[in-house]
C-alpha positions as CSV (number, residue, x, y, z in Angstrom):
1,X,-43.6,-92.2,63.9
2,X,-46.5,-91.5,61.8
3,X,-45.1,-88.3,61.0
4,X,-41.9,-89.4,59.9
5,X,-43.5,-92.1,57.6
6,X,-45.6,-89.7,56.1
7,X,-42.8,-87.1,55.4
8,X,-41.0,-90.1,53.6
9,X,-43.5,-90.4,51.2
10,X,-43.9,-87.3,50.1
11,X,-40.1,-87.0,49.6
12,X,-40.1,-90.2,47.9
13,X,-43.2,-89.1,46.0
14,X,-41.3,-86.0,44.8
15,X,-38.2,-87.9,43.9
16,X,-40.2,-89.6,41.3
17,X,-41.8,-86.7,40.4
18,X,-38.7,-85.0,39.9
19,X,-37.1,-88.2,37.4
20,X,-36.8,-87.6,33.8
21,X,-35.4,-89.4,30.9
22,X,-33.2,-88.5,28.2
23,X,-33.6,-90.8,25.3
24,X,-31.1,-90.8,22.0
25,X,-31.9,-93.0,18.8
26,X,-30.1,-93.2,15.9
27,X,-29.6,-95.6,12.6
28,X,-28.7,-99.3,12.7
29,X,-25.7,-98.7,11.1
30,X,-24.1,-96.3,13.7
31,X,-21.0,-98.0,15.4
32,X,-20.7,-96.8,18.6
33,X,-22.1,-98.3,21.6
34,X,-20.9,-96.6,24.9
35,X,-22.6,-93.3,25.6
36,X,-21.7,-90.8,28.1
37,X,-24.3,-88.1,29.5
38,X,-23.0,-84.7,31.5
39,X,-24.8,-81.7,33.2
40,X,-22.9,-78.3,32.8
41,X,-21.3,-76.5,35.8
42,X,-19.9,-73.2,34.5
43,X,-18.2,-73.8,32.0
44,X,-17.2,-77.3,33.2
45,X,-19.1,-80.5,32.1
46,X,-19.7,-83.0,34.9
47,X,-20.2,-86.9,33.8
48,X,-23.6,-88.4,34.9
49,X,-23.5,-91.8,34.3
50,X,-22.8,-94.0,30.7
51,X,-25.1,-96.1,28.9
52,X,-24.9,-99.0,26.3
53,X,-27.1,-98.8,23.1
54,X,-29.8,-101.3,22.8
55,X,-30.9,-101.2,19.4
56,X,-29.4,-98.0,18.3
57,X,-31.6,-96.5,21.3
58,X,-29.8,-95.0,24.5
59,X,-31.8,-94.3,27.3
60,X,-30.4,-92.2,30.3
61,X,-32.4,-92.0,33.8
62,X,-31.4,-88.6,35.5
63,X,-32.9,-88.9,39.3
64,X,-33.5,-85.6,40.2
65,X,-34.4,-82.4,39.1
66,X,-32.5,-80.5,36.4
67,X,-32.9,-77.4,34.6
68,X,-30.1,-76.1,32.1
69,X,-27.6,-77.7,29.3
70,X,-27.0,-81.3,28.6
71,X,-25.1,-83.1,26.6
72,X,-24.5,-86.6,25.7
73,X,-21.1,-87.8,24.0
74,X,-20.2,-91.0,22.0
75,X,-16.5,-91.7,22.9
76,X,-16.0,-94.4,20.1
77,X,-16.9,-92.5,17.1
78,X,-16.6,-88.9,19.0
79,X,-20.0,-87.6,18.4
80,X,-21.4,-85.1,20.7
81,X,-24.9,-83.7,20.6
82,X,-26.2,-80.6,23.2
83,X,-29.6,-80.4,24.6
84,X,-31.4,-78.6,27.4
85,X,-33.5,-80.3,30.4
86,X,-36.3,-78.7,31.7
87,X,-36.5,-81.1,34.4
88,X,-39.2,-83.1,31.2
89,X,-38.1,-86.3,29.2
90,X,-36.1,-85.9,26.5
91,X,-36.2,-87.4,22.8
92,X,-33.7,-86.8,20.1
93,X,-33.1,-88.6,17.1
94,X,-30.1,-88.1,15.4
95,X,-29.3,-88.8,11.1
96,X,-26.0,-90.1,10.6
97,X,-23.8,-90.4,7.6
98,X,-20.3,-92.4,7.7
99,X,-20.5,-92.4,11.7
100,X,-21.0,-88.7,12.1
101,X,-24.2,-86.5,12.9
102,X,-25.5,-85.2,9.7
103,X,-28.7,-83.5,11.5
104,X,-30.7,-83.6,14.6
105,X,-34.0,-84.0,14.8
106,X,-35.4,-82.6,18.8
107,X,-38.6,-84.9,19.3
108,X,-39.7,-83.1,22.9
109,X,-41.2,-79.7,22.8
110,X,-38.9,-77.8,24.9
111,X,-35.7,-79.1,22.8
112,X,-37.3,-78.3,19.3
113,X,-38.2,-75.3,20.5
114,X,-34.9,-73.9,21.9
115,X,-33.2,-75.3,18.9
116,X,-35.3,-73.3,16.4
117,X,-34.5,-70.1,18.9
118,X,-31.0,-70.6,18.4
119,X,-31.3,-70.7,14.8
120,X,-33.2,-67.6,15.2
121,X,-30.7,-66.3,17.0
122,X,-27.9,-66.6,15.2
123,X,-29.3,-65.5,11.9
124,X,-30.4,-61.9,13.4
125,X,-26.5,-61.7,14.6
126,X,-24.6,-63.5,11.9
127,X,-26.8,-62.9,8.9
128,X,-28.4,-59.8,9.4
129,X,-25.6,-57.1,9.2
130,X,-23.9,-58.9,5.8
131,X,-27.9,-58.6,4.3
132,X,-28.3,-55.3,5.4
133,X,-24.8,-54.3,3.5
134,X,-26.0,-56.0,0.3
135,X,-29.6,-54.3,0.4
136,X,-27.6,-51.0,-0.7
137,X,-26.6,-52.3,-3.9
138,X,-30.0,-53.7,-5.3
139,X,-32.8,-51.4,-5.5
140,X,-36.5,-52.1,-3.6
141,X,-38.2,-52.5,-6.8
142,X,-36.3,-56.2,-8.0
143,X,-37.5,-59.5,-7.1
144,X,-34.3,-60.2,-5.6
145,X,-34.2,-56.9,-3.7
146,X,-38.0,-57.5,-2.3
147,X,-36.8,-60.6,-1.1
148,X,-34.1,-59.0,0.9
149,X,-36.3,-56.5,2.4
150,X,-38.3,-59.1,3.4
151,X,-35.8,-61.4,4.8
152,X,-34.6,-58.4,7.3
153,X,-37.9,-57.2,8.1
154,X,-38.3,-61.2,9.2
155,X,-35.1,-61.2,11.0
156,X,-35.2,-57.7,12.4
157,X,-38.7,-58.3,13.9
158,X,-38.7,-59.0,18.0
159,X,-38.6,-62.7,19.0
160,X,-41.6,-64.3,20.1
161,X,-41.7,-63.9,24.2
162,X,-41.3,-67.5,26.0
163,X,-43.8,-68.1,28.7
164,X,-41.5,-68.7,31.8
165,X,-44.2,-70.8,33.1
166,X,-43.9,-73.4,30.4
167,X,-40.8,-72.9,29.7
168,X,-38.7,-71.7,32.5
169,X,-35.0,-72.2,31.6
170,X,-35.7,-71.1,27.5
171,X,-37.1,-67.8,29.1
172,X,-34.2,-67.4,31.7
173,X,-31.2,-68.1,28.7
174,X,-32.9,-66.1,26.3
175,X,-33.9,-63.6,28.2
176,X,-30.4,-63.0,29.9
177,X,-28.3,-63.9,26.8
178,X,-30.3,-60.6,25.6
179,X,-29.7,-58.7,27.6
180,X,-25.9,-59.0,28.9
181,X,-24.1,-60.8,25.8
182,X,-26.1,-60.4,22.3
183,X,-24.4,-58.4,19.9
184,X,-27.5,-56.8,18.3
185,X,-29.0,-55.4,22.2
186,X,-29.0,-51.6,22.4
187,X,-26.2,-49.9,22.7
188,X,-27.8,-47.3,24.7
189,X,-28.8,-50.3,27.1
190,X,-25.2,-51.1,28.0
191,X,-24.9,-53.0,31.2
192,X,-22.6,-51.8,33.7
193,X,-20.6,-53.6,36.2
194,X,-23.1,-53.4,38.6
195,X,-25.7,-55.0,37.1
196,X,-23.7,-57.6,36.2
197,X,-22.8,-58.2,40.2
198,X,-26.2,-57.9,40.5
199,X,-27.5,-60.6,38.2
200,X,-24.8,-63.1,39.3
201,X,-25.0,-62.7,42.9
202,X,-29.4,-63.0,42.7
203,X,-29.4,-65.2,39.8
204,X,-31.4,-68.7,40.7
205,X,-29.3,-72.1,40.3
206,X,-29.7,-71.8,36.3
207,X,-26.7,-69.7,36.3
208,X,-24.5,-72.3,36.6
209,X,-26.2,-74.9,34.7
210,X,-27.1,-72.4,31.2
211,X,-23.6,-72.2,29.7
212,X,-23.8,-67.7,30.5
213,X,-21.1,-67.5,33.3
214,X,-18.0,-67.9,31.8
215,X,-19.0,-65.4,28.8
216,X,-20.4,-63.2,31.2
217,X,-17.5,-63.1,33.4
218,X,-15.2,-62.5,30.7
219,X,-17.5,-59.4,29.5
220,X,-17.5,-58.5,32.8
221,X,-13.6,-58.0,32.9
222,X,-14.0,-56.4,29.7
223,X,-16.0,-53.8,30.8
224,X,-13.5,-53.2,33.8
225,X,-10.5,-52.7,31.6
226,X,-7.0,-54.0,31.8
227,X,-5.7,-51.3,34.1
228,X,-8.2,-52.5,36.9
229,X,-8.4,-56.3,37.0
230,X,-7.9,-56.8,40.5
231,X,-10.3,-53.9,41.8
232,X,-12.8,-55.4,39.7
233,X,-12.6,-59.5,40.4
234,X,-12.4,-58.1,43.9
235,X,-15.4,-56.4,44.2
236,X,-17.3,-59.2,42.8
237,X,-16.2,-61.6,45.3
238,X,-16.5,-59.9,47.8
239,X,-20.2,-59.3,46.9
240,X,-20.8,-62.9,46.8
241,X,-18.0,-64.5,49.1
242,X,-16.3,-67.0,48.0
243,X,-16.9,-69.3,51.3
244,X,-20.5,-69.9,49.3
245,X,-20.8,-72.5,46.4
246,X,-21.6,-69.7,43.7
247,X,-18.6,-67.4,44.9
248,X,-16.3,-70.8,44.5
249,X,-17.4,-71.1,41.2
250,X,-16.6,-67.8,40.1
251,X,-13.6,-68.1,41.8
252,X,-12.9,-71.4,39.8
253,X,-14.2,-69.7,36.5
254,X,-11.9,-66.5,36.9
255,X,-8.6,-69.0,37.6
256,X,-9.3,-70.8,34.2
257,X,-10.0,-67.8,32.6
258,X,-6.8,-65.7,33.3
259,X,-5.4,-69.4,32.7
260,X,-6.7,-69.5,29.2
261,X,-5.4,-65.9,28.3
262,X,-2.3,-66.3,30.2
263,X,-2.5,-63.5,32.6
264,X,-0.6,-65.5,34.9
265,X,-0.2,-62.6,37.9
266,X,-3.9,-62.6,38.1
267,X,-4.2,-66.7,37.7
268,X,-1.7,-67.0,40.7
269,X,-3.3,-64.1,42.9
270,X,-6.8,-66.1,42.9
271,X,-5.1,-69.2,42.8
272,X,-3.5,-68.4,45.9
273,X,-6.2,-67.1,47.3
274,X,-8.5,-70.6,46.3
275,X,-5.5,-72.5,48.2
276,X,-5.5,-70.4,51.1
277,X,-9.6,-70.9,51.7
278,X,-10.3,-72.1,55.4
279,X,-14.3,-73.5,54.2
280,X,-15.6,-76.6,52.7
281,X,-14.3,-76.5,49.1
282,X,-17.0,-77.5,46.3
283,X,-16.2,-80.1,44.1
284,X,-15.8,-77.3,41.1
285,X,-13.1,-76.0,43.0
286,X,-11.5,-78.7,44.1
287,X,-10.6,-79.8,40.5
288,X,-9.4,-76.3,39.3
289,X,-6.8,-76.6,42.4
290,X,-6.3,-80.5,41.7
291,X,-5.7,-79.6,38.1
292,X,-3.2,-76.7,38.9
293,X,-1.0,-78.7,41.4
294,X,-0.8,-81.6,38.5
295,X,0.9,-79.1,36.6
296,X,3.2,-76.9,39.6
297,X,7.0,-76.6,39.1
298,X,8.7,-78.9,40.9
299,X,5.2,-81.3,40.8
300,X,5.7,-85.3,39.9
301,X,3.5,-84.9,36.4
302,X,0.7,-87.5,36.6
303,X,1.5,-90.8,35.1
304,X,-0.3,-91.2,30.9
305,X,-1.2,-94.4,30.0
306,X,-0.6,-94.8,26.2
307,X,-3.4,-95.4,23.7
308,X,-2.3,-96.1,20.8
309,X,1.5,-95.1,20.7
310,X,3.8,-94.4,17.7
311,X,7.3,-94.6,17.5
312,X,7.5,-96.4,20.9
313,X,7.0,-99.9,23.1
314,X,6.6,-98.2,26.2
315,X,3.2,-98.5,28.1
316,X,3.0,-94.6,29.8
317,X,4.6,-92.2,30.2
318,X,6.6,-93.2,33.3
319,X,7.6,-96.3,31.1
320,X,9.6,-93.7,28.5
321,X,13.4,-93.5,29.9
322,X,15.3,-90.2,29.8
323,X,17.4,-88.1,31.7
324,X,14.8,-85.1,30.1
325,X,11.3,-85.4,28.9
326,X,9.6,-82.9,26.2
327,X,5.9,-83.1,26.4
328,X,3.9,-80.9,24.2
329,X,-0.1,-80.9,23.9
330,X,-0.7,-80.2,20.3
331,X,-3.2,-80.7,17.5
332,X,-2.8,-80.9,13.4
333,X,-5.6,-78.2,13.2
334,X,-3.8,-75.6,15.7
335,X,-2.1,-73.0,13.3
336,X,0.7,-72.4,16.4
337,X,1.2,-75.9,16.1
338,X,2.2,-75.7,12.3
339,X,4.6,-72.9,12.7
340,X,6.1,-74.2,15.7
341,X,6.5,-78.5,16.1
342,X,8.7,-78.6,12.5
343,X,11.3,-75.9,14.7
344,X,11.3,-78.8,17.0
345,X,11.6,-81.4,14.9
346,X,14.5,-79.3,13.2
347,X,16.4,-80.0,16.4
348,X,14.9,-83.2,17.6
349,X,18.6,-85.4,16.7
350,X,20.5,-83.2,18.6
351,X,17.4,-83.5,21.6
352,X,17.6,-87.3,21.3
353,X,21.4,-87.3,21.2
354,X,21.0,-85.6,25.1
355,X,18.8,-88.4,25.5
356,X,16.3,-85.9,25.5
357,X,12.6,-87.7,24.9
358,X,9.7,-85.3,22.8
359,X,6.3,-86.8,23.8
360,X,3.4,-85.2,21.7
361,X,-0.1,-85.9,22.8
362,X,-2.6,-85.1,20.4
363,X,-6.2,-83.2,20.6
364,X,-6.8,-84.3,17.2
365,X,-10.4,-85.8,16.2
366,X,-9.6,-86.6,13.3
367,X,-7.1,-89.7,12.5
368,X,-6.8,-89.2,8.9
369,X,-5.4,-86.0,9.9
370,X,-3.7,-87.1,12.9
371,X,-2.3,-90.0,10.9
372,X,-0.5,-88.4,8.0
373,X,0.7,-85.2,10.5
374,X,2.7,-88.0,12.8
375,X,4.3,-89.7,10.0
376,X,6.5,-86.7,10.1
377,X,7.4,-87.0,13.7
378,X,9.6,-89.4,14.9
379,X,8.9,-88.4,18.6
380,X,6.7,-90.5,20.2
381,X,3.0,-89.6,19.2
382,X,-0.5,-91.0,20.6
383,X,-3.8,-89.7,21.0
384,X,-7.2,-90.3,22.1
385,X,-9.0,-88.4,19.4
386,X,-11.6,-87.2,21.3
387,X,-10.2,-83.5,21.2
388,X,-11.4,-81.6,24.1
389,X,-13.3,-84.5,25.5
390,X,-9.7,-85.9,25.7
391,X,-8.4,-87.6,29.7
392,X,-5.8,-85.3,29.9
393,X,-6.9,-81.8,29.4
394,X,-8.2,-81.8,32.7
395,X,-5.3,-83.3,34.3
396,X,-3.2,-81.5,33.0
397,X,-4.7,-78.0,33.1
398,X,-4.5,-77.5,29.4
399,X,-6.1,-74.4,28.0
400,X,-4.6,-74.2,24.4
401,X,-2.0,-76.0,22.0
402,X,0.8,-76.1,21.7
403,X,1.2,-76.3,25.4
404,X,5.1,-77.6,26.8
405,X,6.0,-79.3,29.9
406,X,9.7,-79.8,30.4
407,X,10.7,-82.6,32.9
408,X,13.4,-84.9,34.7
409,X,14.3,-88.1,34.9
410,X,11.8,-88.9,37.9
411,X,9.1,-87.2,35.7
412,X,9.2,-83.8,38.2
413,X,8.0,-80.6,36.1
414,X,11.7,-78.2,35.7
415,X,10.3,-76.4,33.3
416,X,7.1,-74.5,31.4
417,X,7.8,-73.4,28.6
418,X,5.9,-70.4,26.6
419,X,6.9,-71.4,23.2
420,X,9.2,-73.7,21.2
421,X,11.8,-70.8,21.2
422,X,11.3,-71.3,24.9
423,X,12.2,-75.0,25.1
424,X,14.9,-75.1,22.9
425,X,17.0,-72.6,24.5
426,X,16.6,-74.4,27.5
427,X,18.5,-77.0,25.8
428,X,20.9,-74.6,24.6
429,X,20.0,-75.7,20.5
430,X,18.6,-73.1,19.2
């Protein structure tokens, strides 16, 4: 018994060993108070809990330990500012101007020190090629083209090495982000396909927490070519079988992936493959399959429940009578959008006269934008304006606008269309 008792207290000693807390502070004149903290998984951001502000001060308790990107989101005033945890409190304050982050000011050493990495970062990819174009036009000798010189010696220097003792997960993004996705590493130092296996299949738990897989998958089937997409996704799962929790992330990321780029043979292939799985499924991939049979022909689509609707009375979605339903996912900053909603609206009389309903849902952010873009369309229109923080691109599996959902009077999914083109000769008037 003694044993036991003992073993307890070093668990529970660790426990609170292992708490951290992520504090956020901003100006009295912010107007938000809800505040919404998530942990990365992939590519996929997972909710942790949500605070109230007290005195412009949130403060989040995480209970165990955590190494890799954070994030916290205000829903109200849809402000979102990224982080890292080394498993260390965390202080940020943030300057704010009309209810938006102006700047960010990282009070805890490992934040302030990532953040001025990233800077670093980005210069020496973004910067450096357009200043080493301009140095050919002014000679050494100037004051201006001195300066230059010494700007990309500056940014052409090595960065400073990051102790992986002090600073594990800084050393394990930078370090890997180096070598497998910067666009200024060696090309003689090319990574194959292999090494790439390699790192994913040995990588520690940081993998999936440092924002690297889904970019280093998709380089991955880059480096593959299009003429051999299922030899390579193949090989890499069945290096790190997909009955284990990292091979069901893959798995997860590669569905959403050949989602996002509609390669729809591949997407159904693994799909199929996910369904078909005889293990325990992991919660990542349980929502990629959730998400997918929301959105499968002949699927009841998931029930809305309106914001703050335009052009209507009705409560959802489900509320909306027709013998048809058009439901598009679109926002006033998508350039698809602006080509293709006025063809729509162009035919939208002869729609309604079919008692054919358009519902638009909006990833706007925006609502000055959103605002004056509706007035045009006398569909209905609502939004949450939290763009891709909005309820339904999860539920509804959307990758990119304008997406279109065509559906019956009992709200079953008849049709997906690829493009307005598609959904009005479905309707026979085009």
């Amino acid at each position: 018994m003694k044993k036991i008792y003992t073993l307890s207290a070093v668990l529970a000693a660790f426990m609170m060993q292992a708490q951290f807390k992520v504090t956020i502070q901003t100006p009295a004149d912010f107007k938000d108070q809800d505040a919404i903290l998530y942990t990365l998984n992939g590519s996929r951001d997972i909710i942790v809990t949500q605070e109230k502000g007290r005195n412009n001060v949130w403060t989040f308790k995480y209970p165990s330990h955590y190494m890799g990107m954070m994030k916290v989101y205000f829903p109200g005033t849809n402000n979102t500012i990224n982080f890292i945890s080394e498993n260390k409190d965390i202080n940020v304050k943030l300057d704010i101007q009309n209810n938006k982050i102006k700047d960010v000011l990282y009070l805890d050493e490992a934040n302030e020190l990532m953040s001025k990495q990233q800077e670093g970062s980005q210069k020496k990819e973004l910067i450096l090629p357009a200043l080493t174009q301009i140095k050919e036009y002014y000679k050494d000798n100037t004051d201006f083209g001195k300066a230059l010189k010494t700007e990309i010696d500056r940014l052409s220097g090595k960065s400073a090495v990051i102790d992986a003792t002090s600073h594990p997960f800084i050393s394990y993004y930078n370090t890997n982000y180096s070598k497998f996705l910067s666009n200024t590493a060696d090309p003689s130092k090319k990574v194959n396909q292999d090494e790439i296996i390699n790192f994913i299949d040995k990588s520690n738990d940081m993998l999936e927490s440092s924002s690297l897989l889904r970019p280093l998958l998709v380089a991955y089937l880059n480096s593959g070519g299009n003429t051999n997409v299922t030899g390579s996704v193949d090989k890499l799962l069945d290096r790190l079988k997909v009955e284990t929790p990292r091979g069901q992330t893959v798995l997860s990321e590669l569905i959403d992936i050949f989602d996002a780029y509609q390669m729809d043979e591949f997407k159904n292939k693994y799909l199929s493959l996910a369904k078909n799985l005889k293990c325990t499924i992991t919660d990542r991939l349980a929502s990629t399959l959730k998400s997918n049979a929301n959105v499968e022909m002949g699927a009841a689509f998931p029930n809305y429940k309106f914001q703050s609707p335009a052009n209507t009375t009705a409560k959802s979605l489900y509320d909306v009578k027709a013998d048809k339903k058009v439901i598009v996912f679109w926002s006033s900053t998508c350039s698809h959008c602006e080509s293709e909603l006025p063809k729509l609206l162009d035919k939208y009389n002869e729609l309604k006269g079919k008692n054919i309903q358009v519902i638009a849902l909006s990833l706007d952010v925006d609502k000055n934008s959103y605002t004056k873009k509706i007035a045009a369309f006398p569909w209905i229109n609502d939004s949450e304006l939290r763009g891709w923080n909005s309820s339904y691109v999860d539920t509804y599996n959307v990758h990119a606008t304008p997406t279109y959902f065509i559906l019956d009077a009992n709200n079953k999914i008849i049709n997906k269309p690829e493009h307005v083109g598609d959904v009005l000769e479905y309707f026979k008037v085009k």
